[in-house]
KEPA-395791 format. One record per residue: residue number from 1; x, z negated, y negated of N, C-alpha, C in turn. Coordinates in nm, 2 decimals. Example, Ala and Ser with C-alpha at 12.3 -4.5 7.8 and 13.67 -1.06 7.14 Angstrom:
BEGIN
R  1  1.32  -0.78  0.57  1.23  -0.78  0.45  1.32  -0.78  0.33 .
R  2  1.28  -0.71  0.22  1.37  -0.71  0.11  1.29  -0.79  0.00 .
***
This chain:
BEGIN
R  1  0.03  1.07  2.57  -0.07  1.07  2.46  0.00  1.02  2.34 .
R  2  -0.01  1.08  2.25  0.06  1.03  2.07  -0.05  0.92  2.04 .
R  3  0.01  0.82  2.04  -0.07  0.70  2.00  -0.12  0.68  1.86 .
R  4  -0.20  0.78  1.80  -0.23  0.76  1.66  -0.22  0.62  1.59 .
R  5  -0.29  0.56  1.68  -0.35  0.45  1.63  -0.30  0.36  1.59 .
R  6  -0.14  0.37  1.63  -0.06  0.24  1.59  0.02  0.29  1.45 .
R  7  -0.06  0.36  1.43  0.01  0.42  1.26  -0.05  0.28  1.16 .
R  8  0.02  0.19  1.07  -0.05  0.12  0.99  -0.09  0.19  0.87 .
R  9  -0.01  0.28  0.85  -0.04  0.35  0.76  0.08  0.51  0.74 .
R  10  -0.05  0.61  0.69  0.07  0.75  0.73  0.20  0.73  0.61 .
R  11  0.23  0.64  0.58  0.30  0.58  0.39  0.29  0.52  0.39 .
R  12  0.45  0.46  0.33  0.47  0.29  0.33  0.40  0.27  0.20 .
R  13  0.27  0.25  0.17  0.19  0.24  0.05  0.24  0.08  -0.02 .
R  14  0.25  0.01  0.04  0.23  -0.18  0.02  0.28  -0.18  -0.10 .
R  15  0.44  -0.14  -0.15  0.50  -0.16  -0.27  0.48  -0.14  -0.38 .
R  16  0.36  -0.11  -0.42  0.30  -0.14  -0.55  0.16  -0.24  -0.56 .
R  17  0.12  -0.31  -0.45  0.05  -0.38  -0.44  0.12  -0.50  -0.35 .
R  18  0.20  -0.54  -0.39  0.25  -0.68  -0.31  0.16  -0.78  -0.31 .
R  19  0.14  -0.85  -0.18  0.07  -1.01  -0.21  0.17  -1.09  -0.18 .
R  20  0.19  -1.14  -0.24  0.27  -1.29  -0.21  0.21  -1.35  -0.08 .
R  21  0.26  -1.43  0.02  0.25  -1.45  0.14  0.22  -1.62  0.18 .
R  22  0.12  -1.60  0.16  0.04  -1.82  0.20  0.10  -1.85  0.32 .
R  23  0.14  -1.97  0.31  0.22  -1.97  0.47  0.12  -2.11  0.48 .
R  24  -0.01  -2.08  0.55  -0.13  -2.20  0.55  -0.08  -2.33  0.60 .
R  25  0.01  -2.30  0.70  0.11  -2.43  0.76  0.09  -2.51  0.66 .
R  26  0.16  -2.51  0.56  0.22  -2.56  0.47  0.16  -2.61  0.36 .
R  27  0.03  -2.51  0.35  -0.11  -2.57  0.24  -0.22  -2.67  0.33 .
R  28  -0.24  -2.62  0.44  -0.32  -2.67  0.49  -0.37  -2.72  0.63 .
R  29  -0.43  -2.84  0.64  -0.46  -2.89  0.78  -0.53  -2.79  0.86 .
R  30  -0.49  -2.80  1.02  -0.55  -2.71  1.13  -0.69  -2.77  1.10 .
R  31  -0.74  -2.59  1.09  -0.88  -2.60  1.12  -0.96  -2.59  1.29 .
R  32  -1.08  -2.64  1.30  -1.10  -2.62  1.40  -1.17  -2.50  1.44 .
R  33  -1.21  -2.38  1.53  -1.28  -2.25  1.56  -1.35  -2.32  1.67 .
R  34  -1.47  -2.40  1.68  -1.54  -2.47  1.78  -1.61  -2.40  1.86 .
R  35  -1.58  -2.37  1.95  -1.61  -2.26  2.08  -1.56  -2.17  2.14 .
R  36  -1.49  -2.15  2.08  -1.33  -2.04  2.13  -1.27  -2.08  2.22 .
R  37  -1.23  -2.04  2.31  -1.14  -2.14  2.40  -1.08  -1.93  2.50 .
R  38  -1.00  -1.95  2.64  -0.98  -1.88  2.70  -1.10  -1.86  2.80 .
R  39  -1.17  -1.89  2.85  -1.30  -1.81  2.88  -1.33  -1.70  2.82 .
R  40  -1.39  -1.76  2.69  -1.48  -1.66  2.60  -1.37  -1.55  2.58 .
R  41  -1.28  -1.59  2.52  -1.13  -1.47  2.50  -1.16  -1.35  2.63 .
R  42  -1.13  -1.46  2.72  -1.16  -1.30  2.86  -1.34  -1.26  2.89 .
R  43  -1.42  -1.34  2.83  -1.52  -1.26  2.87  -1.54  -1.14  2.76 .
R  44  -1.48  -1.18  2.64  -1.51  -1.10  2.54  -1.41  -0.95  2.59 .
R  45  -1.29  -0.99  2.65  -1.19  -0.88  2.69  -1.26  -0.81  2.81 .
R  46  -1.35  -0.88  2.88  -1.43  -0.83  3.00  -1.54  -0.72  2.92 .
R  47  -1.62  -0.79  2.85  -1.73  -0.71  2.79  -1.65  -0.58  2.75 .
R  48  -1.55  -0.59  2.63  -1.44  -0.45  2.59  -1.46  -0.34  2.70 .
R  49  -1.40  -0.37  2.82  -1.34  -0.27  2.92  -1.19  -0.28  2.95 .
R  50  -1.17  -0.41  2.88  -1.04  -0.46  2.91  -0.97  -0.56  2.98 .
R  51  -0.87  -0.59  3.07  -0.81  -0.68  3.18  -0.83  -0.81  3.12 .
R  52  -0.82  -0.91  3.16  -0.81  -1.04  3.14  -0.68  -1.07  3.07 .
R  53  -0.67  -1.17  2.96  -0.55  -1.17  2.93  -0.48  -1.29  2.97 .
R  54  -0.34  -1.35  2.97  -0.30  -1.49  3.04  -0.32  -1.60  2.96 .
R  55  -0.32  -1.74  2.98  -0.39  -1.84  2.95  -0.31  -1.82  2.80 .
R  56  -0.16  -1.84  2.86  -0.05  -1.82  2.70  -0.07  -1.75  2.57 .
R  57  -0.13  -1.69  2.61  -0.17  -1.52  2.51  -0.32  -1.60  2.47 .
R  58  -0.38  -1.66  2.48  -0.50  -1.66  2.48  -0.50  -1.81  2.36 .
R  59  -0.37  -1.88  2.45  -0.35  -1.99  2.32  -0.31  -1.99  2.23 .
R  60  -0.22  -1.88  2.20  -0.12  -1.83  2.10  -0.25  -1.78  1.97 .
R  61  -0.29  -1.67  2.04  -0.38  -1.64  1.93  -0.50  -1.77  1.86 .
R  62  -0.56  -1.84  1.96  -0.62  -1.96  1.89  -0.56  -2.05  1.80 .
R  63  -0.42  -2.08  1.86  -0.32  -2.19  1.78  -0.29  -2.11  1.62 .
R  64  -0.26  -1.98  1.69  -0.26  -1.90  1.51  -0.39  -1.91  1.41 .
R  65  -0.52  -1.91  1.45  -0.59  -1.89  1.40  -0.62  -2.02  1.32 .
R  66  -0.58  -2.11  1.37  -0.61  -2.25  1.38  -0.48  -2.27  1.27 .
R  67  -0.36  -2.27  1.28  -0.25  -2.28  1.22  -0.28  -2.22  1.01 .
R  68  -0.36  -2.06  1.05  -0.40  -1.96  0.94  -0.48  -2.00  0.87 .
R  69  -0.55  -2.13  0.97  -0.72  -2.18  0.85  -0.83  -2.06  0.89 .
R  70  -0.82  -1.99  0.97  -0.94  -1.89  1.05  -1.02  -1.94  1.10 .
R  71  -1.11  -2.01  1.01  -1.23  -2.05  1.09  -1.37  -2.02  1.13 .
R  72  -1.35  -1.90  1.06  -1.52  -1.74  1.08  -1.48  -1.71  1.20 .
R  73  -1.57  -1.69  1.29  -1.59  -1.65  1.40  -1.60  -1.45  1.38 .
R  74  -1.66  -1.44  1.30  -1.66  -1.27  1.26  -1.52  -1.23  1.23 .
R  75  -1.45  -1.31  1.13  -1.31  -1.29  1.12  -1.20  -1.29  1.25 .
R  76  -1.23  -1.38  1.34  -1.18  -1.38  1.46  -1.16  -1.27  1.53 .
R  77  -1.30  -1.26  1.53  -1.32  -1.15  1.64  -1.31  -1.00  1.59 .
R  78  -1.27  -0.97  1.47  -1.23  -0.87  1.44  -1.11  -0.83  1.42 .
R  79  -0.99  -0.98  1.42  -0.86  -0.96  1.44  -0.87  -0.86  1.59 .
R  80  -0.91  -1.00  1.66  -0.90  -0.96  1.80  -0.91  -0.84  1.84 .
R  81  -1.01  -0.75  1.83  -1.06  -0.62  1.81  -0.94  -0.55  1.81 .
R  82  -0.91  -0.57  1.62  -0.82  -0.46  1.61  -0.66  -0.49  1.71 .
R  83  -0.66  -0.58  1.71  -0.48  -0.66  1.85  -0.59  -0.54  1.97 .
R  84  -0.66  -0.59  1.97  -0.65  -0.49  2.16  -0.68  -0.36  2.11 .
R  85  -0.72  -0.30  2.03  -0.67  -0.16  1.96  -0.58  -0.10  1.96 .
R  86  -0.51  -0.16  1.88  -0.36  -0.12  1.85  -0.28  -0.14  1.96 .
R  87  -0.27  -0.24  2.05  -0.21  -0.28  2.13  -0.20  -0.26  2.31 .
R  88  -0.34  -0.15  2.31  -0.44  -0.14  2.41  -0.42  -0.26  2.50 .
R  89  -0.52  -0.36  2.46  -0.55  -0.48  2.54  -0.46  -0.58  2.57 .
R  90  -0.40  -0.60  2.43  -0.31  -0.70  2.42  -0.18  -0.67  2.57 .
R  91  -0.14  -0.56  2.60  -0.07  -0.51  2.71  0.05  -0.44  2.63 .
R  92  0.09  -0.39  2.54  0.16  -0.26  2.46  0.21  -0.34  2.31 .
R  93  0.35  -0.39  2.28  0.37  -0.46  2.17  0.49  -0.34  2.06 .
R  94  0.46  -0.24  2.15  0.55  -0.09  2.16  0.47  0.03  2.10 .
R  95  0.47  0.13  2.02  0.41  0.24  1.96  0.46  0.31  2.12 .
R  96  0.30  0.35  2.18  0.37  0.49  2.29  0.44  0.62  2.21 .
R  97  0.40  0.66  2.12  0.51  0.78  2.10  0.67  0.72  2.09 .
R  98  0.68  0.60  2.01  0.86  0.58  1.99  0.86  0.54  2.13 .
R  99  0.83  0.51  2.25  0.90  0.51  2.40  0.91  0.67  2.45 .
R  100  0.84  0.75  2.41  0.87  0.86  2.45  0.97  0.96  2.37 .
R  101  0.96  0.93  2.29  1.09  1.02  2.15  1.13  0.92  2.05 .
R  102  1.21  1.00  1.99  1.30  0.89  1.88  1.18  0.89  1.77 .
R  103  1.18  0.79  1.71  1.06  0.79  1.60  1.19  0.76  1.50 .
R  104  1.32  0.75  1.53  1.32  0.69  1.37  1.35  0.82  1.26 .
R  105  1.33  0.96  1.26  1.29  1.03  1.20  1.14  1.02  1.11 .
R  106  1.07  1.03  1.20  0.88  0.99  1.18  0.89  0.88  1.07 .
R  107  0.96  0.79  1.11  0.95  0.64  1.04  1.07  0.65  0.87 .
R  108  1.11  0.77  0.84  1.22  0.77  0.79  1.20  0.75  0.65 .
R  109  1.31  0.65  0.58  1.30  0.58  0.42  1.45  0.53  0.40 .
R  110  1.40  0.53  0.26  1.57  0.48  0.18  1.62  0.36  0.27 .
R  111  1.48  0.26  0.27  1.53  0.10  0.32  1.61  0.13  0.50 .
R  112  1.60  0.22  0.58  1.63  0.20  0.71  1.77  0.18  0.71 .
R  113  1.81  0.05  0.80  1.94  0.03  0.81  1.99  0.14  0.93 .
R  114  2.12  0.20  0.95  2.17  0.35  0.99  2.14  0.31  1.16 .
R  115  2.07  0.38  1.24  2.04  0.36  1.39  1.96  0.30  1.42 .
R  116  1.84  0.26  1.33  1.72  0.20  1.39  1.62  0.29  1.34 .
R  117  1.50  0.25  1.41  1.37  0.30  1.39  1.28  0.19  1.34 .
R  118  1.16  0.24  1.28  1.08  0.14  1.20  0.95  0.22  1.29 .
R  119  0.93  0.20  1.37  0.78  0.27  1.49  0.70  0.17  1.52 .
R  120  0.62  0.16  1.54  0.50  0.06  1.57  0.56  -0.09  1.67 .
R  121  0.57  -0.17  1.64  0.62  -0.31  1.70  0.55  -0.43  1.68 .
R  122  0.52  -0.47  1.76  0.42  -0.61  1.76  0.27  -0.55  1.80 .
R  123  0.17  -0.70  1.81  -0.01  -0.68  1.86  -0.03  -0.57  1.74 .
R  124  0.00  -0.61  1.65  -0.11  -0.51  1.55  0.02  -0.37  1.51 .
R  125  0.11  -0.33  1.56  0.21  -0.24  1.55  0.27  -0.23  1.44 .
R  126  0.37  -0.29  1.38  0.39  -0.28  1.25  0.51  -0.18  1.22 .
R  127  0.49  -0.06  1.13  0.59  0.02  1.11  0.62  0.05  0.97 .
R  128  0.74  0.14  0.97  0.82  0.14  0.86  0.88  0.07  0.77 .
R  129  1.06  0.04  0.75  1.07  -0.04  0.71  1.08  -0.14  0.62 .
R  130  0.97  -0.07  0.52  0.94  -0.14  0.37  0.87  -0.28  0.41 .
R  131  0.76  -0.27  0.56  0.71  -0.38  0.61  0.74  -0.42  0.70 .
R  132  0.88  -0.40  0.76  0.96  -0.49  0.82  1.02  -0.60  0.74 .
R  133  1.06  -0.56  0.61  1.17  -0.64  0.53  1.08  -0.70  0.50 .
R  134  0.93  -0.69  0.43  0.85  -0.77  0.41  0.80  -0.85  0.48 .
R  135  0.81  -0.84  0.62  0.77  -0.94  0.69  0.87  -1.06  0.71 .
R  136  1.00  -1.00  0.70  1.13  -1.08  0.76  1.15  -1.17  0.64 .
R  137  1.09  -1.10  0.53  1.14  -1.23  0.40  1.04  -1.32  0.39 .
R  138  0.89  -1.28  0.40  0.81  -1.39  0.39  0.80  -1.48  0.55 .
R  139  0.83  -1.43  0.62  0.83  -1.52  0.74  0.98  -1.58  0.76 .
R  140  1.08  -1.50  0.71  1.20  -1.60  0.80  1.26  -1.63  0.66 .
R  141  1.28  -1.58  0.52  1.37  -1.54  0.41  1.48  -1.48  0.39 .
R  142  1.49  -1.37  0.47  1.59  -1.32  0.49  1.58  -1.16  0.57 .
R  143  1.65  -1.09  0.62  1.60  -0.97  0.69  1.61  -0.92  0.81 .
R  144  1.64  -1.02  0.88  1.65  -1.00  1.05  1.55  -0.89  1.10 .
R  145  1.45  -0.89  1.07  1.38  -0.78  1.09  1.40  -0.62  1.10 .
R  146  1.43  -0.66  0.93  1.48  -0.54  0.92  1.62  -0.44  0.97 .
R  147  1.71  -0.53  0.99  1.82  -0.55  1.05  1.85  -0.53  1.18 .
R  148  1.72  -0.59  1.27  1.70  -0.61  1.42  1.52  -0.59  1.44 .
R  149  1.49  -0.47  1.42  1.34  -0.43  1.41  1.32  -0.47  1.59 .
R  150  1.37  -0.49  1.70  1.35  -0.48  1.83  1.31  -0.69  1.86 .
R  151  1.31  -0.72  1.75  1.29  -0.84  1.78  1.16  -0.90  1.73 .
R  152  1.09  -0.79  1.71  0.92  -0.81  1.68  0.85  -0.79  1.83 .
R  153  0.89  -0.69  1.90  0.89  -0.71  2.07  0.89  -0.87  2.16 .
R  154  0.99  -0.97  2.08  1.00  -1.08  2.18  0.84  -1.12  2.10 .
R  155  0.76  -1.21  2.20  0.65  -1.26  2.25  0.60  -1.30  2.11 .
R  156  0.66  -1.46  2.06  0.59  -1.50  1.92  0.63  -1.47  1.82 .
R  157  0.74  -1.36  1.80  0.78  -1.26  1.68  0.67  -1.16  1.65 .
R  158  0.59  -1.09  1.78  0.50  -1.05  1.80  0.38  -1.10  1.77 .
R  159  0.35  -1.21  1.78  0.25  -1.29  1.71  0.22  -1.31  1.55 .
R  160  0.34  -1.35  1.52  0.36  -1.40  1.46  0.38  -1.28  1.31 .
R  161  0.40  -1.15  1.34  0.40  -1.06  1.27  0.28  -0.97  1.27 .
R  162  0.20  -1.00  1.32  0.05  -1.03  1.32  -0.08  -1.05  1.28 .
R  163  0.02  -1.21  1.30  -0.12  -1.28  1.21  -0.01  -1.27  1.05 .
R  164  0.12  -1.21  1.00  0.13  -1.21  0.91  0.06  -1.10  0.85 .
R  165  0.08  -1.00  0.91  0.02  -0.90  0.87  -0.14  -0.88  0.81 .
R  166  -0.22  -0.97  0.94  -0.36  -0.98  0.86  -0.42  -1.07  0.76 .
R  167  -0.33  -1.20  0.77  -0.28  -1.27  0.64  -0.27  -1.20  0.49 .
R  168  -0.18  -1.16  0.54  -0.17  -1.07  0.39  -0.22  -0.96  0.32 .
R  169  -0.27  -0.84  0.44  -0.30  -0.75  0.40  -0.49  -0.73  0.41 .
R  170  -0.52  -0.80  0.51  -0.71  -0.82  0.54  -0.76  -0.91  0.56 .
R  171  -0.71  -1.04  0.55  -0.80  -1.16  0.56  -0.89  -1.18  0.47 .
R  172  -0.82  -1.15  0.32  -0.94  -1.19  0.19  -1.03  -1.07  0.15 .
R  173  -0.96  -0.94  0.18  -1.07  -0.88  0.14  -1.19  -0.86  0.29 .
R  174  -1.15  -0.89  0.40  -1.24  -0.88  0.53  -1.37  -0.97  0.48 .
R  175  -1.29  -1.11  0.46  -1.39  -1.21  0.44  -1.50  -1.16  0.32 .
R  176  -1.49  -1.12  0.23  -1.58  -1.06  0.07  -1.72  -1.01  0.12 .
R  177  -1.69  -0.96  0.23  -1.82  -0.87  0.28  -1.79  -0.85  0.48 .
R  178  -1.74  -0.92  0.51  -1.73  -0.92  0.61  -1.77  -0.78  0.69 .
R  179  -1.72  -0.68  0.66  -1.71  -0.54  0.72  -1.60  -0.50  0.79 .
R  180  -1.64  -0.50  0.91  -1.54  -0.46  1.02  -1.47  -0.36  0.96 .
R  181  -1.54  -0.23  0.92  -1.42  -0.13  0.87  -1.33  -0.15  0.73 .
R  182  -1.39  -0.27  0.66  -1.24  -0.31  0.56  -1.11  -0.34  0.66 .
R  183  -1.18  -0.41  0.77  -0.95  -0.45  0.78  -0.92  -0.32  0.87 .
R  184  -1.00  -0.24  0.92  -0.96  -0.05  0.98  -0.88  -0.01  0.87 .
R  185  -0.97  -0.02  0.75  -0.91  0.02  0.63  -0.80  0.00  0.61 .
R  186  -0.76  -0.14  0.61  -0.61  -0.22  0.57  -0.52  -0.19  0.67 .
R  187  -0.59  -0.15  0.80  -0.47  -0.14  0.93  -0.41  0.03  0.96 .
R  188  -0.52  0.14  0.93  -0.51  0.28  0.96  -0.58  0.33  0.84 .
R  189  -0.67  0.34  0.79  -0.73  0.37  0.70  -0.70  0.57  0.65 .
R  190  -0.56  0.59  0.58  -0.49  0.71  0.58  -0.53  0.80  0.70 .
R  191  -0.55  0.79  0.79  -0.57  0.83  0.95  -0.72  0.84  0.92 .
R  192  -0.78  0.71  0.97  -0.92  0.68  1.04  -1.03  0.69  0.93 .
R  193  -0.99  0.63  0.79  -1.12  0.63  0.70  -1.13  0.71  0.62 .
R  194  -1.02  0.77  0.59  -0.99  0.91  0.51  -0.94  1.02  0.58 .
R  195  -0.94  1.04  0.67  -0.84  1.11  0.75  -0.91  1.13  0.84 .
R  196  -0.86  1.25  0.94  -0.97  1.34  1.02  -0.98  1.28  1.15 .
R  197  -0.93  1.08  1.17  -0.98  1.02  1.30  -1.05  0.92  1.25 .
R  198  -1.20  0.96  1.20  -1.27  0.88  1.20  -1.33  0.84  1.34 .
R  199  -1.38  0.88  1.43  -1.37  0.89  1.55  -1.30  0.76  1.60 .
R  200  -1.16  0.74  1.63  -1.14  0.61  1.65  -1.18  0.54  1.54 .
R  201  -1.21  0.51  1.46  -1.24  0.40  1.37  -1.40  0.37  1.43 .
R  202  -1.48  0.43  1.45  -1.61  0.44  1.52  -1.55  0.35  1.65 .
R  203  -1.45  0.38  1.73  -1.44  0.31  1.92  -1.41  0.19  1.79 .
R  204  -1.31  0.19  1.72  -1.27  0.02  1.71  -1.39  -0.08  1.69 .
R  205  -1.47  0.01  1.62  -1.60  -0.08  1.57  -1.67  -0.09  1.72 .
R  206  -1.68  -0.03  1.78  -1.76  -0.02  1.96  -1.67  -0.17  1.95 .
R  207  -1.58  -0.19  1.98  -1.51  -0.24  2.07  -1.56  -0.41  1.97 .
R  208  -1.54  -0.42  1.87  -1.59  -0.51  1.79  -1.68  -0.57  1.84 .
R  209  -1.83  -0.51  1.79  -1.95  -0.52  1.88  -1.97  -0.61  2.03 .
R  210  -1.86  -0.55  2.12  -1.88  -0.63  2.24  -1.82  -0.78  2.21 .
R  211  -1.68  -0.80  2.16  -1.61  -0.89  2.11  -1.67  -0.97  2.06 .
R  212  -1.75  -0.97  1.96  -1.83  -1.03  1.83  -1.98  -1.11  1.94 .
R  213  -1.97  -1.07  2.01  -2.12  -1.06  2.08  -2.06  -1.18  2.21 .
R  214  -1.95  -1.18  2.22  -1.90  -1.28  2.32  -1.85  -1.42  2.27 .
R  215  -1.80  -1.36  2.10  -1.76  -1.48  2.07  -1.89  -1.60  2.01 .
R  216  -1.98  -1.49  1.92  -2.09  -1.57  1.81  -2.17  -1.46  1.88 .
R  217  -2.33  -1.51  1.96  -2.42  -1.45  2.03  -2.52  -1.44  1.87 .
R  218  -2.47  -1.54  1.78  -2.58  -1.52  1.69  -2.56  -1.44  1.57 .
R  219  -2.39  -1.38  1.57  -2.36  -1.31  1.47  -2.40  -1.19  1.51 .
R  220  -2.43  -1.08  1.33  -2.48  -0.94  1.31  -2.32  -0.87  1.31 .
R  221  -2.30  -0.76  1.39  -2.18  -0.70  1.31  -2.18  -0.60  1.21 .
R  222  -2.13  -0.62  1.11  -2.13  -0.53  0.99  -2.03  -0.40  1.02 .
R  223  -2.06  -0.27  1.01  -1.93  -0.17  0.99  -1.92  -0.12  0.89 .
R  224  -1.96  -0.18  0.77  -1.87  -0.17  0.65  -1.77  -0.16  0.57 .
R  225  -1.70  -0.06  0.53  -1.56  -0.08  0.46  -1.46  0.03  0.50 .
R  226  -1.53  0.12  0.64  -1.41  0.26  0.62  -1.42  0.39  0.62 .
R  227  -1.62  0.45  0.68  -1.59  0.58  0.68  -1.74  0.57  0.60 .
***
C-alpha cells in the first residue's frame, strides 16, 4: 500500500514561512499534564484499534510534553492521534513506500546531499530535505540530519523530531481554536484538506475522538481547521 499519509506535505512549502524554533527546555519549567500516565496512553491506544504501546514509548512522549510546556489535554491528544497516524500505532518510524522503492527521486531538491533520500522518517514522518536541515539546525546547529537523514530512525531522534515538528509548525495555531483539523492541515493538508484524501483526514479525526475521550472524558472534540 503507498502510504499517503506520511506525506507532510506534497512541497517543501516551510521556506517562506520560517518559525524560529522555542526550545521550551530552556524558557521554561516542566509542566505538569495531571492524569496522563501509561494506562490511559494504552487505553486510549486500545479504544483507537491499536496495540498497546511499551512503558518507554509511553514515557518518552509524556516527558516531551512535559519538557514542551503541553499542558492541554486536547493538544495532547491530538499530537497523539496524528503519531499513531502517520506512524500506524506508534509501530512504523519509516514511510512504507521508501521501504519498498527508492523515494529519493519522489523526495527530490536542490538541498539533497548526493545518495540519500528525504522520505518519511520519525512518529510524525518527516520529509524532504529543506525539513531535514531545518530540523538538524534548530535541534542540533548544524546538519547531521541532513547529511545522515537515517538517523531520525534511532528511537529519541524520532521523538524528538516530532515534538519539533509540532512545536513549530501546529502547536500555536492548534491551540487558537483548538481544531483537530488545523494540525491535519499543518501535517498533510496539500493531500487531505485540499486535496482529493479528505477521507483520511475524516479516519484521523475518528481516531482523535476515541483518543480525546480516554484522555479528558469531559472534553468536546472540535474538527475544525481542514476540510
Amino acid at each position: 500500500m503507498i502510504y499517503i499519509t506520511a506525506v507532510l506535505a506534497l512541497l517543501p512549502v516551510f521556506s517562506c514561512r520560517y518559525i524560529p524554533y522555542q526550545n521550551t527546555l530552556k524558557d521554561k519549567q516542566l509542566v505538569d499534564i495531571s492524569g496522563l500516565d501509561c494506562s490511559v496512553i494504552n487505553e486510549a491506544f486500545s479504544a483507537a484499534g491499536y496495540n498497546s504501546i511499551q512503558e518507554s514509548m509511553c514515557s518518552r512522549f509524556i516527558n516531551g510534553l512535559k519538557e514542551h510546556g503541553i499542558d492541554d489535554m486536547e493538544e495532547a491528544a491530538a499530537m497523539m492521534s496524528e503519531l499513531i497516524w502517520e506512524s500506524q500505532g506508534l509501530e512504523k518510524n519509516r514511510e512504507d513506500l521508501c521501504l519498498a522503492e527508492d523515494c529519493s527521486n519522489i523526495y527530490s531538491s536542490s538541498e539533497d546531499v548526493e545518495g540519500k533520500d528525504y522520505g518519511g522518517r520519525g512518529y510524525i514522518q518527516l520529509t524532504w530535505a529543506e525539513n531535514y536541515r531545518m530540523a538538524s539546525q534548530d535541534l542540533y546547529g548544524d546538519d547531521r540530519l541532513l547529511e545522515d537523514p537515517d538517523m531520525v530512525l534511532e528511537e529519541d531522534i524520532s521523538w524528538d523530531v516530532s515534538f519539533w515538528y509540532w512545536m513549530k509548525f501546529v502547536h500555536e495555531g492548534f491551540l487558537q481554536n483548538k481544531g483537530f483539523g488545523t494540525a491535519t492541515n499543518m501535517i498533510n493538508g496539500a493531500l487531505e484538506c485540499r486535496g482529493e484524501y479528505k477521507d483520511k483526514a475524516k479516519k484521523r479525526y475518528e481516531i482523535y475522538k476515541k483518543i480525546l475521550q480516554a484522555f479528558d472524558t469531559n472534553a468536546e472534540p472540535n474538527e475544525e481547521g481542514c476540510y
